[in-house]
N, C-alpha and C positions, 0 to 999 in steps of 0.2 A: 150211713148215707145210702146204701147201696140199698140197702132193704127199703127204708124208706122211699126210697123211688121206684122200688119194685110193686111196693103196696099201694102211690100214688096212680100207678101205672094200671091199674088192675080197677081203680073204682072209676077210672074214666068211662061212660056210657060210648059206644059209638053211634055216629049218626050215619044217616044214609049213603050223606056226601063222603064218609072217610075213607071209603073202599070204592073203586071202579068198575064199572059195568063189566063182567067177564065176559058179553059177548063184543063190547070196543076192544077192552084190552088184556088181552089176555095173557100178555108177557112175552119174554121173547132174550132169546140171551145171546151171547158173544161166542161165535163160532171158533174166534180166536184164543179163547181161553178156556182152558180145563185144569182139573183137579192138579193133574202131573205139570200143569206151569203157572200155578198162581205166584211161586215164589218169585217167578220172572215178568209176572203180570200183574193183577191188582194187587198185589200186596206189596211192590216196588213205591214209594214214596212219589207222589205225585201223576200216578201213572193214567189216572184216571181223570186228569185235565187235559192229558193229549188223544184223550178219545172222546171229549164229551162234542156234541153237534155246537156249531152257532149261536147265539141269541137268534139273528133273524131265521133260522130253520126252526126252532123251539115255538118264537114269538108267531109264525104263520101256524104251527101246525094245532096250538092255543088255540086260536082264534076257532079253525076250523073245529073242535075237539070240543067247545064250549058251544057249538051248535049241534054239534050228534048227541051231547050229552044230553041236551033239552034243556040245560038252566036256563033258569028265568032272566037273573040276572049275566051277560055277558061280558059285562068289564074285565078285561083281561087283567087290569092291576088287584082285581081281588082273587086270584089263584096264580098257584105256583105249577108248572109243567116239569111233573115227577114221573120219575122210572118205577116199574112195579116191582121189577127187580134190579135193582142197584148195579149200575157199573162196578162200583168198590167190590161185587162177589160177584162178577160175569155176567151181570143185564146188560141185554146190548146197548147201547147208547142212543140208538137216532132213529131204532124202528118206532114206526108209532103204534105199533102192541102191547109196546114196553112202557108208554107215556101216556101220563092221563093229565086233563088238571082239575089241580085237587084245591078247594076251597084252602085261603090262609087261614080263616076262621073255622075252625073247629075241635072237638074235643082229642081228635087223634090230627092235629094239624101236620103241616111240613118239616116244624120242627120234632117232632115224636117220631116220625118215621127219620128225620136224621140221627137221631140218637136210638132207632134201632139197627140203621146202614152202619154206624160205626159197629156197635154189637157186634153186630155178626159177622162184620170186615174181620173184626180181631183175634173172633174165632175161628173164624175159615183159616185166617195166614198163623195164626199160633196151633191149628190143627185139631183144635178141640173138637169140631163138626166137621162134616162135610159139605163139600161147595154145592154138590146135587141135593142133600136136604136143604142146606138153608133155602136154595133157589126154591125148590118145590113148595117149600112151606109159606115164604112170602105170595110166589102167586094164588094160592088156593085163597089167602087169609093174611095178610100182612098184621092185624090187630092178634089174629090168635097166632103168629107168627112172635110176633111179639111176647109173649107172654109165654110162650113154650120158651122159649130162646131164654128168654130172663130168666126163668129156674132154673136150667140148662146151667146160666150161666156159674147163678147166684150155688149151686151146687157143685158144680167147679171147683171154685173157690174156695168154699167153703171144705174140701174135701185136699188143698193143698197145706 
């Protein structure tokens, strides 16, 4: 299963929309969490619902973010307001450096980049990587973010 999702993973194309302007957003992380306390920070069960912003601070700062972007289309119900680097591995929550929005439709949609947040959540708290790579490596490239982390993983694994 694992592989085959690995190899699904790898022939999806990206499109323009699946990564964020890095001079909008260029990431931005939680001062309150480092290496030496994720035990007591995101990797605490739930810990990252009592940091995440509002709806209505998310839903205005949409709005405004799908006009710096340029999209054509602006309907706010056709994108999700994502973190570039995930609360779950120390993206800060509510700066809008850290938040783009990212089309629902596309080849690397909202959901792929959640099941890359879990990834690398599990790795960071099980220790297998560190919290400064993964963070680094999602902002540069979240899609090749992806795919490094997935051999990463799938090697791991495979090597217990």
């Amino acid at each position: 299963m694992l592989l085959a999702s690995l190899a699904l993973a790898f022939s999806f194309p990206a499109w323009a929309s699946d990564l964020p302007d890095p001079v909008l957003t260029q990431g931005a992380t939680n001062l309150n969490v480092a290496q030496e306390n994720i035990q007591q920070t995101v990797c605490v069960k739930g810990y990252t619902k009592t940091i995440r912003p509002p709806a209505h601070f998310t839903n205005k700062l949409k709005k405004r973010q799908l006009c710096e972007y340029g999209y054509t289309d602006t309907n706010p119900k056709y994108y999700e307001e994502v973190h570039l680097t995930p609360p779950s591995i120390g993206g800060n929550p509510s700066d809008p450096r850290n938040l783009w929005p990212k089309p629902r439709i596309s080849a690397w949609d909202a959901g792929k980049k959640d099941q890359l947040k879990f990834v690398t959540y599990r790795m960071v708290c099980a220790q297998e990587i560190s919290f400064a790579e993964v963070q680094q490596a999602m902002a540069i490239n979240l899609i090749e973010a992806w795919k490094k982390l997935c051999i990463l993983r799938v090697s791991f694994l495979l090597s217990l």
